[in-house]
C-alpha positions as CSV (number, residue, x, y, z in Angstrom):
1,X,0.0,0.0,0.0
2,X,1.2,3.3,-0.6
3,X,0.3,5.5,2.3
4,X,1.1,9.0,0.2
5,X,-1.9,8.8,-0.8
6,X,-3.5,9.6,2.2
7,X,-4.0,13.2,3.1
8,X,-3.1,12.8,6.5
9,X,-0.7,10.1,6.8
10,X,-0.4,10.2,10.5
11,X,-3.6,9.5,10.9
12,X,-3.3,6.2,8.8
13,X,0.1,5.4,10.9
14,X,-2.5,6.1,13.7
15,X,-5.2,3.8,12.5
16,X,-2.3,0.7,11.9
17,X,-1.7,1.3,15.3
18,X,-5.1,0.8,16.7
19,X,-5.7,-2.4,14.2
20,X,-2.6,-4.2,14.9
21,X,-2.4,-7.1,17.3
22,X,0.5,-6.6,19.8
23,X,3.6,-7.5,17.7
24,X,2.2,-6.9,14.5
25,X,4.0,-6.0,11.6
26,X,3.3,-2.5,8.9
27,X,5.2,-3.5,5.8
28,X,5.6,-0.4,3.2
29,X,6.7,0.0,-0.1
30,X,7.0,3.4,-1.6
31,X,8.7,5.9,-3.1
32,X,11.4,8.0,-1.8
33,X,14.8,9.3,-2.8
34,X,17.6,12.1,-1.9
35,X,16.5,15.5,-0.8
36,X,17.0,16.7,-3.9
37,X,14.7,14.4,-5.4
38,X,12.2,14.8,-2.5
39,X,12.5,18.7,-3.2
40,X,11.5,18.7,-6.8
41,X,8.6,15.8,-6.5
42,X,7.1,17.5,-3.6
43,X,7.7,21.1,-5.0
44,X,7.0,20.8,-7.9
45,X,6.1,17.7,-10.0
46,X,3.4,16.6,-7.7
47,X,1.5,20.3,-7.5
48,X,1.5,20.4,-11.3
49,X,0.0,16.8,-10.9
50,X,-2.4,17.7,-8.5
51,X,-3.7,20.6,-10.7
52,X,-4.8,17.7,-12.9
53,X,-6.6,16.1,-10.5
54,X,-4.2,13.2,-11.2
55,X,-1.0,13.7,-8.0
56,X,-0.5,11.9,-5.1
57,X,-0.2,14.7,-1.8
58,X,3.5,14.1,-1.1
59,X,6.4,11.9,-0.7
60,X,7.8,11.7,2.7
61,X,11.6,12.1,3.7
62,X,13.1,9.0,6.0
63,X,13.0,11.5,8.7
64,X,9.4,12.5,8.3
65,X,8.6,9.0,8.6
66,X,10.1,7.9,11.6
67,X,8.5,11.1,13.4
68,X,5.0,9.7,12.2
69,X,5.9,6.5,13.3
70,X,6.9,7.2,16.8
71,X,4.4,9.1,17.4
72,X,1.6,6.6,16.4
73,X,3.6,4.5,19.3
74,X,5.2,2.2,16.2
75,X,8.8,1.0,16.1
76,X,10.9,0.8,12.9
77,X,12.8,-2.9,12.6
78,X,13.8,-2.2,8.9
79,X,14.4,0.6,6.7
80,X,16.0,0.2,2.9
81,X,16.1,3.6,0.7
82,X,17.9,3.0,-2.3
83,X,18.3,6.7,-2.4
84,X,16.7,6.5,-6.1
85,X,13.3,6.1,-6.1
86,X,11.9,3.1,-3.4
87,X,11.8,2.3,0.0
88,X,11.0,-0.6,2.4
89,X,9.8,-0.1,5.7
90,X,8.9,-2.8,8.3
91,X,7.4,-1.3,11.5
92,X,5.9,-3.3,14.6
93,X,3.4,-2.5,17.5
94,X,4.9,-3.6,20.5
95,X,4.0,-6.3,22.7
């Protein structure tokens, strides 16, 4: 699933929260890449988009989604960023 296009993505980090069993596992697949990147996507690429009707709302930095993360009371176990494009995220609820 690709959370960016949510809104308001802490409240769907919020949400996996409240549906997870203790110990259960978010697994996320999306987009991401260097700030650079993440600068022109979010600056401009996906507002032009989003005239359209046809953008997702933003891509989020590594940074941006730990914060989210943590605060939805959800631990990071893995995090890959091929610092080109895609990401893989594993987060757990505690026990």
């Amino acid at each position: 699933m690709s959370f960016h296009h949510y809104p308001t993505p802490q409240d769907f980090f919020d949400s996996v929260f409240r549906v997870l069993r203790p110990g259960g596992r978010l697994v996320l697949n999306d987009s991401t890449g260097n700030a650079l990147l993440l600068w022109v996507v979010n600056h401009i690429e996906l507002p032009l988009a989003n005239l359209t009707h046809k953008g997702d709302v933003r891509i989020y930095s590594r940074k941006e989604l730990e914060s989210m993360c943590s605060k939805a009371g959800l631990g990071i176990e893995t995090f890959v960023n091929d610092k080109v494009w895609h990401l893989h995220m594993v987060a757990r609820k505690p026990r």
